[in-house]
ZAFINU-183664 format. One record per residue (C-alpha): residue in three letters; x, y, z. Coordinates in steps of 0.02 Angstrom, whole numbers, plus 32768, in hexadecimal, padded with zeros to 4 digits. Layout:
BEGIN
("Ala" (X Y Z));
...
***
This chain:
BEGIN
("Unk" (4095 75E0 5FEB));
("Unk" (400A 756E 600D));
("Unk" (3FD8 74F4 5F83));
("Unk" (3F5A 74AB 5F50));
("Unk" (3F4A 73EE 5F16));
("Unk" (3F0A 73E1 5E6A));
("Unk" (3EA8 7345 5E25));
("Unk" (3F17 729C 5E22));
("Unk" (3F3A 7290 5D52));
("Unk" (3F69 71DB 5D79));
("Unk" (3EDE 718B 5DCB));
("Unk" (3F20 70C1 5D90));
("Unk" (3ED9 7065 5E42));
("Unk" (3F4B 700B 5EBE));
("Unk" (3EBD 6FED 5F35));
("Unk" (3E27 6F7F 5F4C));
("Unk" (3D88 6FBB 5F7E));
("Unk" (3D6D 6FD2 6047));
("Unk" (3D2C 6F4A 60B7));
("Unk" (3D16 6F88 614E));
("Unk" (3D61 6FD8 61DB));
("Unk" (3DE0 6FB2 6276));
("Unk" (3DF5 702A 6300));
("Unk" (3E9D 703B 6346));
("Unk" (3EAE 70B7 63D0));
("Unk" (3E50 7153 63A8));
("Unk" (3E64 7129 62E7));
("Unk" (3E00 70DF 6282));
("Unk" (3E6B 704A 61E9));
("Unk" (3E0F 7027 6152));
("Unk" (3E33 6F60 612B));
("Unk" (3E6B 6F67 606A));
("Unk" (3ED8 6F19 5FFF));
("Unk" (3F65 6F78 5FB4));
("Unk" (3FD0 6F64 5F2F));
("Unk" (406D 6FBC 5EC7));
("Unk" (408C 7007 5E20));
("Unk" (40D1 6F60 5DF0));
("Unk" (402B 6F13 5E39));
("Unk" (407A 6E5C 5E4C));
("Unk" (403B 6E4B 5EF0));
("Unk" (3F91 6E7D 5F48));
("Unk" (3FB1 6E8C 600E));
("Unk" (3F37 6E8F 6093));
("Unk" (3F5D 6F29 6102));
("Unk" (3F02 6FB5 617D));
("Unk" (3EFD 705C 6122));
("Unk" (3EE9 70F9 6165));
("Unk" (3EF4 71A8 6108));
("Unk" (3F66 7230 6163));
("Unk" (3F64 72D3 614F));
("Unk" (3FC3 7328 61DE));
("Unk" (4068 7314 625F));
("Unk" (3FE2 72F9 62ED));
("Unk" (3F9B 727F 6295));
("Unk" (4045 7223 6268));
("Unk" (4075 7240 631E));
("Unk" (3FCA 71DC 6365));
("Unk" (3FEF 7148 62ED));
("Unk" (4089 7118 6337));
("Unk" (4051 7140 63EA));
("Unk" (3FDF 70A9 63CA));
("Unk" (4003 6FF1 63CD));
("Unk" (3FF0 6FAB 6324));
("Unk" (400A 6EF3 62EF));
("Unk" (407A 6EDF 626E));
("Unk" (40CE 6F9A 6251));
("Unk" (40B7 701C 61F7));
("Unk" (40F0 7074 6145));
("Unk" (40BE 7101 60F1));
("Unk" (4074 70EE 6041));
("Unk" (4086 7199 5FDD));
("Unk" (404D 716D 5F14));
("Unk" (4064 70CB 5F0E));
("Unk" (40EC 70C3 5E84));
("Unk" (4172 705C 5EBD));
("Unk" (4166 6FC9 5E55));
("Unk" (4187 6F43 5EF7));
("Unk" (4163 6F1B 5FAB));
("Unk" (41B7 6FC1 5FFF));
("Unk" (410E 700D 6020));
("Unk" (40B0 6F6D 605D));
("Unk" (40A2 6F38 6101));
("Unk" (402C 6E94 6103));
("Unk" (3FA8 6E70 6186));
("Unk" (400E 6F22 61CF));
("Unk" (3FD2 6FF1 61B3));
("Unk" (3FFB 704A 612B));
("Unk" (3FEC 7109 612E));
("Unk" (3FB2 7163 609A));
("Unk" (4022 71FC 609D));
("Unk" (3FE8 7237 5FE5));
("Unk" (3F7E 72CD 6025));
("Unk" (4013 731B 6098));
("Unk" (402C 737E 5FF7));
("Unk" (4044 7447 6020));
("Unk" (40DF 74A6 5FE3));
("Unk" (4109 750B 608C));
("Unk" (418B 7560 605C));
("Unk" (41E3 75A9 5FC3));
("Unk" (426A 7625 5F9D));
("Unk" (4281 766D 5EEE));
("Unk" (4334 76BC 5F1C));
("Unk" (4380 75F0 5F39));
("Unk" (42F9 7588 5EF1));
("Unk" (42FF 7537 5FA2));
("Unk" (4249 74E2 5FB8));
("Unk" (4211 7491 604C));
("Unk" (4174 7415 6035));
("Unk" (4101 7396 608C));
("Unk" (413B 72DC 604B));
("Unk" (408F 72C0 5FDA));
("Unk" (40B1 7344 5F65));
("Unk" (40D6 72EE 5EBA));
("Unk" (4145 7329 5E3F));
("Unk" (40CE 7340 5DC9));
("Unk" (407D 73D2 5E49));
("Unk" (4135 7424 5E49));
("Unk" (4150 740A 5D8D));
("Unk" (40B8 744F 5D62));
("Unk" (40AE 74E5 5DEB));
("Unk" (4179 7510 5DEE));
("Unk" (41B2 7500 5D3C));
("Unk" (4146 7594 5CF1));
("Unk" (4197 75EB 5D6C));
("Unk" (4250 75C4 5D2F));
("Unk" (426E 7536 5DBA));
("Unk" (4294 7468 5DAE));
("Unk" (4286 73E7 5E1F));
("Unk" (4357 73B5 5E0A));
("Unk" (4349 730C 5E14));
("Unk" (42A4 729F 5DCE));
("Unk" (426B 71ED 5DC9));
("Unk" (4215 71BA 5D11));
("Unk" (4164 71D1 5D54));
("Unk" (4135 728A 5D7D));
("Unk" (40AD 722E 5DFE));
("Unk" (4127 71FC 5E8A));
("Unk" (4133 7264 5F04));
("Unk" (41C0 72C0 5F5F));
("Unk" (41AE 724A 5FFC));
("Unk" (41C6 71B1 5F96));
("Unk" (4272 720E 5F3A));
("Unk" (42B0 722E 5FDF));
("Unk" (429E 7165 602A));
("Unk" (42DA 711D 5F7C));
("Unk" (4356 719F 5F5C));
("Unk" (4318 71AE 5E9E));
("Unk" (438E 71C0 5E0C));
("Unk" (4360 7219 5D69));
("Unk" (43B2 721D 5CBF));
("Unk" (4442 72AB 5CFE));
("Unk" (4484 7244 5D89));
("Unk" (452D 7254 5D4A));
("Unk" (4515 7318 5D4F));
("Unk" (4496 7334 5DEF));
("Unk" (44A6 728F 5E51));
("Unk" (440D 7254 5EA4));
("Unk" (4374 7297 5EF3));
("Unk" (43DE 7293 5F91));
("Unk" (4462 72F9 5F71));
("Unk" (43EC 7388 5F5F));
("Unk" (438D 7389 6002));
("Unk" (43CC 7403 607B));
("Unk" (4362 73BB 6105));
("Unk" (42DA 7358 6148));
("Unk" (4260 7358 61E6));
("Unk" (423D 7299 621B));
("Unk" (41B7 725E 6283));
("Unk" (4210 71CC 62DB));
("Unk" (41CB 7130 631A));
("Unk" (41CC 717B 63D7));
("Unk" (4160 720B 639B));
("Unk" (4204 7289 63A2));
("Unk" (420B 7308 630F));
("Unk" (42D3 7318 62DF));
("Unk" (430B 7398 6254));
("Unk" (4394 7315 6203));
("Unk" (4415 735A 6187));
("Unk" (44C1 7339 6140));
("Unk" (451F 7381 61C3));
("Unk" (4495 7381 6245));
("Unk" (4450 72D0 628F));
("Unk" (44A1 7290 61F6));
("Unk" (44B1 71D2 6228));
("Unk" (43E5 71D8 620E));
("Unk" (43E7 724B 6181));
("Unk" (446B 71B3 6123));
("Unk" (43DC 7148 616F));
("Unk" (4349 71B1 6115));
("Unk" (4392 71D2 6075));
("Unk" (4361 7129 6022));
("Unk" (431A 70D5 60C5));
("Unk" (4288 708D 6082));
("Unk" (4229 70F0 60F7));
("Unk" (4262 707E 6198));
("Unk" (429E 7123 61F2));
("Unk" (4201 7165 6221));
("Unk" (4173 71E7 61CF));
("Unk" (41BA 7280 6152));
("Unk" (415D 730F 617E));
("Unk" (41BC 738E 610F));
("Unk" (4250 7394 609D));
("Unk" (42AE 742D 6070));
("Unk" (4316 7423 5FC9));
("Unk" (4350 7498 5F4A));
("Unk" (4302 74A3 5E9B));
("Unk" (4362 74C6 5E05));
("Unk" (4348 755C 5D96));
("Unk" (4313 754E 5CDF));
("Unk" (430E 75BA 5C4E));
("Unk" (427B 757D 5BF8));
("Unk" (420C 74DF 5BFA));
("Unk" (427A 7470 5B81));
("Unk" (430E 740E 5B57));
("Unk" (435C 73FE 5AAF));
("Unk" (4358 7330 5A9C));
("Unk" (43CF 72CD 5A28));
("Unk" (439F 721E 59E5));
("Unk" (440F 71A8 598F));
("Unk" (4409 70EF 5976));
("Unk" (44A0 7075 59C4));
("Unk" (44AA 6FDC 596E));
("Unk" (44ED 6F73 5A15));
("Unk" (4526 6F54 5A9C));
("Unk" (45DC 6F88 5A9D));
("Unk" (45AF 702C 5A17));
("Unk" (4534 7035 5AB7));
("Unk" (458F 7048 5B4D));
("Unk" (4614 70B3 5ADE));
("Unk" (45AB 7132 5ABE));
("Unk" (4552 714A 5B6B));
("Unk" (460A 714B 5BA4));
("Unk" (4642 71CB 5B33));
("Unk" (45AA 7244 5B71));
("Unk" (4591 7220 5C27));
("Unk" (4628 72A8 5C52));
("Unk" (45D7 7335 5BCE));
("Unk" (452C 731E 5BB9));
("Unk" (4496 7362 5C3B));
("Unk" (4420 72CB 5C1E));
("Unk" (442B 7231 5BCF));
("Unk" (43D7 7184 5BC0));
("Unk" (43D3 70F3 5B53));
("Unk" (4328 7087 5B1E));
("Unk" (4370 6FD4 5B0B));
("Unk" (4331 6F43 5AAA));
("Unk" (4337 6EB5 5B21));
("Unk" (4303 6E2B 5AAD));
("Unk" (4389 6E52 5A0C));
("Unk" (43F9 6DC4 5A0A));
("Unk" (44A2 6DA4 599C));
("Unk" (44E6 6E20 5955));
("Unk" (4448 6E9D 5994));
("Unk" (4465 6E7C 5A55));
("Unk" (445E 6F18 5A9E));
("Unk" (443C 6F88 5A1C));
("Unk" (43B8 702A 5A32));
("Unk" (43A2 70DC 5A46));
("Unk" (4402 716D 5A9B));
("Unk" (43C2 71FB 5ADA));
("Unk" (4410 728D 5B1B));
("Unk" (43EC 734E 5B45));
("Unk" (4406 73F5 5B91));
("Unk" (438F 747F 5BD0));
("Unk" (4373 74E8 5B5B));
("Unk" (436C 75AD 5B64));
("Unk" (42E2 75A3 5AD5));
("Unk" (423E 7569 5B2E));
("Unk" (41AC 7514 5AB3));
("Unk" (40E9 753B 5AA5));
("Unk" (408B 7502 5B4D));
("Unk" (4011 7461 5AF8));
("Unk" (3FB5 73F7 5B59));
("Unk" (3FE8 7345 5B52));
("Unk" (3F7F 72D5 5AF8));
("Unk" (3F5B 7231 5B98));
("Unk" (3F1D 71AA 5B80));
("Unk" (3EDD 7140 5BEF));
("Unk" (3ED2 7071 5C0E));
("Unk" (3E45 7048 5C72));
("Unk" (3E3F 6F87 5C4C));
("Unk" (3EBB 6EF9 5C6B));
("Unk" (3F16 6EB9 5BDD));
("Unk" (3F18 6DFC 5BB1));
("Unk" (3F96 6DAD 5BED));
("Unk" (3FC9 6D81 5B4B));
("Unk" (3FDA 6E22 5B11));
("Unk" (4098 6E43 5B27));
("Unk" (40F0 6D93 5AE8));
("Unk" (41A0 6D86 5A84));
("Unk" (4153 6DA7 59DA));
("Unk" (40EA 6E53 5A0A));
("Unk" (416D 6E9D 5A71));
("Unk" (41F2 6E77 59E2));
("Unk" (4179 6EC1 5972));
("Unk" (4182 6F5D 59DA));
("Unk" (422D 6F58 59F7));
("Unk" (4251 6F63 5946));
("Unk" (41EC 6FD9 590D));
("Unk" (4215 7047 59A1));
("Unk" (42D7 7037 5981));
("Unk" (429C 707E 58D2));
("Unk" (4246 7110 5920));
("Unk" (42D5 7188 5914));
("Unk" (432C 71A3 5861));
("Unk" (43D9 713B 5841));
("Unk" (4433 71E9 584B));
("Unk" (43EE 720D 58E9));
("Unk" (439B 72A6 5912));
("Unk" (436E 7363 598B));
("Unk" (42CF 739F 59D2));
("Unk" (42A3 7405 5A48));
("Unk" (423B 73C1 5AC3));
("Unk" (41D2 7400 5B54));
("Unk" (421B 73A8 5BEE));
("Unk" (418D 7359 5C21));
("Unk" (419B 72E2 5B7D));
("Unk" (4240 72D1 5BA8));
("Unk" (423F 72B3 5C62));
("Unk" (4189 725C 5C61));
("Unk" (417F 71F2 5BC0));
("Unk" (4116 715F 5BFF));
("Unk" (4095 71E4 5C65));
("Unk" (4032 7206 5BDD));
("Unk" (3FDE 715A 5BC4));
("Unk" (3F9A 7143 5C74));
("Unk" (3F96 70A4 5CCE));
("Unk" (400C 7050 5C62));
("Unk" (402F 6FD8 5CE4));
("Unk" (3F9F 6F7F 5CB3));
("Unk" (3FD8 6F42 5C14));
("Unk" (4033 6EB6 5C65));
("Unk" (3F8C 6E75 5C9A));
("Unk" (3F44 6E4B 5D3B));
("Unk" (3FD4 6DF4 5D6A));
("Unk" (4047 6E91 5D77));
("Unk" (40FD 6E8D 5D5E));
("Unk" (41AA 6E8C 5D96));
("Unk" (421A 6F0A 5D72));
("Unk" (42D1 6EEC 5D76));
("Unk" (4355 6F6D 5D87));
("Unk" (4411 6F53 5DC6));
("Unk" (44B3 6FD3 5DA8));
("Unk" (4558 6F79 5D99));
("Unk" (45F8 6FE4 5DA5));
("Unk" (464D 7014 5D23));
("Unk" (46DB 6F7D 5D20));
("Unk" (4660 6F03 5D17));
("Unk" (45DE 6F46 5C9A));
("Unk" (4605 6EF8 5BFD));
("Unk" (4613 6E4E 5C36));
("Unk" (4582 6E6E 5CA6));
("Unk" (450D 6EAD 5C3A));
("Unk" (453B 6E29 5BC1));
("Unk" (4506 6DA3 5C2E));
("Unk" (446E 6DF2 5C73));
("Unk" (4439 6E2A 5BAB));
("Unk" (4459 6D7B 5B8F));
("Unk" (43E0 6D1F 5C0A));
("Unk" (436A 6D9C 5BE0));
("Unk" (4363 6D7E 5B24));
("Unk" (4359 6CDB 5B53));
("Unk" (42CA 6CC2 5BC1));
("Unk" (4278 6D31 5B3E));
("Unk" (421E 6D8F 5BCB));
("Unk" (423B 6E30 5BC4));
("Unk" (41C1 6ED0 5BA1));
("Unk" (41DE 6F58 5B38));
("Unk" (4219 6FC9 5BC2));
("Unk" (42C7 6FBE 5BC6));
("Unk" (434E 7049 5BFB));
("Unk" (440E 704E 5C0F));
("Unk" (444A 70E6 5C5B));
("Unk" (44FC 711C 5CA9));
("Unk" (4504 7153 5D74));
("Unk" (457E 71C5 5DB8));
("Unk" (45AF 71AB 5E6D));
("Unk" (457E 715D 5F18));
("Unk" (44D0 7191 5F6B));
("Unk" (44BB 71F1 6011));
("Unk" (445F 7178 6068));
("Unk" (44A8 70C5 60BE));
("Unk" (4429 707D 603B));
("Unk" (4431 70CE 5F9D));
("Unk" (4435 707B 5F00));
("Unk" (449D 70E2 5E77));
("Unk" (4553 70BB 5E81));
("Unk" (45CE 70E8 5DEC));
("Unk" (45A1 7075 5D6D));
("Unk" (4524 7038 5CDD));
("Unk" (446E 7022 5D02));
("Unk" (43F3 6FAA 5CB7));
("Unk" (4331 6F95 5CB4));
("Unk" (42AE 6F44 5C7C));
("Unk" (41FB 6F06 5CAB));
("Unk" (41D9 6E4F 5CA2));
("Unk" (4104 6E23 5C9A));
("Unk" (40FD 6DAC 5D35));
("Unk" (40D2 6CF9 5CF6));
("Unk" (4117 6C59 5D06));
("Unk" (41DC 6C45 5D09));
("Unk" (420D 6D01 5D32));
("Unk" (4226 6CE5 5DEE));
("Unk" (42BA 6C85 5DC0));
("Unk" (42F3 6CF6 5D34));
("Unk" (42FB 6D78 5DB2));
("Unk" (434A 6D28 5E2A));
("Unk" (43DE 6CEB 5DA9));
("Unk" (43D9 6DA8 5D7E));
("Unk" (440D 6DC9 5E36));
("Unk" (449A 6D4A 5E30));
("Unk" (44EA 6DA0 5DA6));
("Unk" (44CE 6E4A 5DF7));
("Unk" (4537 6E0D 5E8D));
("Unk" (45B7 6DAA 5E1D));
("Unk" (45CA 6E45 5DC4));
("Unk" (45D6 6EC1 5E63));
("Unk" (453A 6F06 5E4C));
("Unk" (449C 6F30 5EA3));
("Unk" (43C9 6F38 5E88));
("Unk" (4357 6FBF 5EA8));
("Unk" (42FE 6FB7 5F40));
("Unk" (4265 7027 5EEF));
("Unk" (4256 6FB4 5E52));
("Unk" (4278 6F1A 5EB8));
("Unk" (41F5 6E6F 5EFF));
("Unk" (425A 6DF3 5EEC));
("Unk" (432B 6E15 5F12));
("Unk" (4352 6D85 5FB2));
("Unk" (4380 6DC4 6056));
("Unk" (4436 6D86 6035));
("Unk" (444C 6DD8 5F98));
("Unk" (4419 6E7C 5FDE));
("Unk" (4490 6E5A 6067));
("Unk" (4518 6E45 5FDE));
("Unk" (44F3 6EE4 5F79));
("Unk" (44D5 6F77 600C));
("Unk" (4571 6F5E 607E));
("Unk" (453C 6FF3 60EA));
("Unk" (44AC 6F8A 6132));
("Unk" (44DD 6F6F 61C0));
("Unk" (44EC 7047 61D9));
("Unk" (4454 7057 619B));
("Unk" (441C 6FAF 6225));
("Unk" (4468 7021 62B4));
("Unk" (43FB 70A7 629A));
("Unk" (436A 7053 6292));
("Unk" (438D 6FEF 6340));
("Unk" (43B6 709C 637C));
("Unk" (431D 70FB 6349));
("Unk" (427D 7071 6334));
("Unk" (42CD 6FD4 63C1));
("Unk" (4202 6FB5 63BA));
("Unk" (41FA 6FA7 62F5));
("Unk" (4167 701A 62DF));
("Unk" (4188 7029 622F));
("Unk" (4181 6F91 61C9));
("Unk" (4170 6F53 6116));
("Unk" (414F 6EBB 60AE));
("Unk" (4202 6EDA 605A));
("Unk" (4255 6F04 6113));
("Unk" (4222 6E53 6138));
("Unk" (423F 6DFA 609F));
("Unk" (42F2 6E47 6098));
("Unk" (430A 6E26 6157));
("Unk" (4346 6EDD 614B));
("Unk" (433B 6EDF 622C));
("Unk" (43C0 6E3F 6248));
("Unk" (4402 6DB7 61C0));
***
């Protein structure tokens, strides 16, 4: 089938108004600067929109100062994306379906199509994307180079272990169908890689079918920590999704307490509504989130669900999506932008872990009221995938004085603790840290030697983790 890009819903900006332009080759940059979802740092870079392999295949023909990344919708909270006074390539309008079969569900897409495009195109039609990030507006490109996670990893695994194969542009300008059993060094590579590997031109996976549009959802409060981590343990092995909002500024008795949340699809679907949006389309005062409003929040939002708990159904799209309806949220932090920190730490390690990281948290009394604690099942596919068995924590931090250095002593008790960061929420984790918590680096190091010696791809976080040599 051929489809057809609807409107963006989401049109929050990460880019500054153009300057003027470069020529490079027989193309034609745009000088702009770019930022994130996280929008902590604005980057000088060369953009250039692509829309086609021959187009992909021209770019790296050329010589081009600095590297080059792809950009797809700009929601990966960091530096991944970035490539400072380098090219970026905006990737967002490779967005056609090519191929879909009803008998498997197998689909086989361009790497700009969003989620959002299959969710809203595939699931009248009995079909889910398997595995999802929390924002419907990433797109399948960036799930396959940060290996997302949803809230049935313990079920389903990660984006990864659902794509049956992938055809990669490489630095040299080769095409190579990659796959678990075929070219499957680069595949481990690809799966998670940041987008180092080269340019995806199309990703086949395999879509789950549904019988109807919603999940039955159960709420109940936990009063801590330990009733916490008890009760995502005793559902993780039973339960299709779950996820837990946490308070990250109780203290005492409090620490850790919050909300669980876990569901099933449902055979009974509910009435198609549309969702009522609403959009920010002003920066907040920087004084808008402090201690005393965001423990406000929290505490009415703990009291949001009943003291006995309680069902609903829900259409998955409130379930999956809850933070897409208020567009541009990111801009409640201010102009400043934000950090967003998120580590796993295996199972053996979790309650001390947690405690400590809850602790300089509550402490620093810097934390948002976006907090989630969530169980993972097993290892990723790729050489540098995140989820490991384990407990995983985040939260977004407003970026202001004294929260560089709350992050990093986040990151020493990560790797005290065993643990590792997310490279797609991460701008700040140091290049020995990362060293520390992804010991198949130096795999994923051999490939890259092996297929880009010249370093045609490049990134502001490739650099600032000194991801190429120590």
């Amino acid at each position: 089938m051929q489809y057809v890009k609807p409107a963006d819903k989401d049109s929050s900006r990460v880019m500054r108004a153009k300057k003027h332009q470069h020529p490079v080759g027989t193309h034609r940059w745009e000088s702009r600067l770019l930022g994130t979802w996280g929008r902590s740092a604005l980057v000088p870079v060369r953009l250039m929109s692509a829309r086609n392999s021959d187009q992909l295949a021209g770019v790296l023909a050329a010589e081009l100062d600095n590297g080059v990344i792809a950009y797809g919708a700009g929601r990966s909270y960091g530096d991944a994306p970035l490539n400072s006074s380098g090219h970026v390539l905006l990737t967002r309008r490779m967005n056609r379906v090519l191929e879909f079969d009803s008998a498997t569900g197998d689909i086989v897409c361009e790497p700009g199509v969003s989620f959002d495009e299959l969710f809203s195109t595939f699931l009248p039609k009995g079909y889910l994307v398997p595995v999802t990030p929390g924002t419907a507006f990433a797109t399948i490109g960036g799930a396959v180079a940060n290996d997302v996670h949803g809230k049935n990893h313990e079920s389903v695994g990660s984006f990864g272990d659902h794509v049956l194969w992938i055809d990669l542009l490489l630095p040299n300008g080769e095409i190579r169908r990659i796959a678990r059993n075929h070219n499957e060094e680069l595949f481990h590579a690809t799966i998670g890689g940041i987008g180092l590997t080269g340019f995806i031109l199309a990703i086949c996976f395999r879509m789950r079918k549904v019988g109807s549009n919603a999940v039955m959802v159960a709420e109940r409060r936990i009063e801590d920590l330990d009733a916490f981590l008890a009760a995502l343990e005793s559902v993780r092995q039973r339960t299709g999704y779950s996820v837990g909002w946490i308070d990250g500024l109780a203290r005492g008795r409090h620490s850790g307490r919050g909300i669980l949340e876990t569901a099933e699809l449902s055979a009974e679907g509910v009435a198609e509504k549309p969702r009522r949006t609403l959009g920010i389309g002003f920066d907040f005062p920087g004084s808008t989130l402090n201690p005393w409003s965001v423990a406000l929040f929290n505490s009415l939002y703990y009291r949001r669900v009943p003291a006995g708990g309680r069902e609903r159904l829900v259409h998955l799209s409130r379930f999956l999506y809850p933070l897409d309806v208020l567009h541009g949220w990111n801009r409640i932090y201010g102009k400043r932008g934000f950090y967003q920190f998120q580590c796993v730490l295996p199972d053996s390690t979790s309650v001390a872990g947690l405690e400590q990281l809850l602790d300089s948290i509550q402490r620093s009394r810097a934390a948002s009221f976006l907090a989630v604690l969530k169980t993972l099942g097993g290892e990723g596919l790729g050489y540098l995938s995140f989820p490991q068995r384990g407990y995983t924590l985040a939260l977004d931090f407003p970026r202001k004085p004294g929260v560089r250095e709350l992050m990093n002593r986040l990151e020493r008790i990560t790797l005290e603790h065993g643990g590792r960061i997310y490279l797609a929420k991460d701008a700040c984790v140091s290049a020995a840290g990362f060293r520390e918590m992804y010991p198949k680096l130096d795999q994923y190091r051999d490939v890259l030697n092996a297929v880009d010696p010249e370093q045609r791809m490049n990134s502001d976080m490739a650099r600032r983790l000194c991801i190429r040599q120590d």
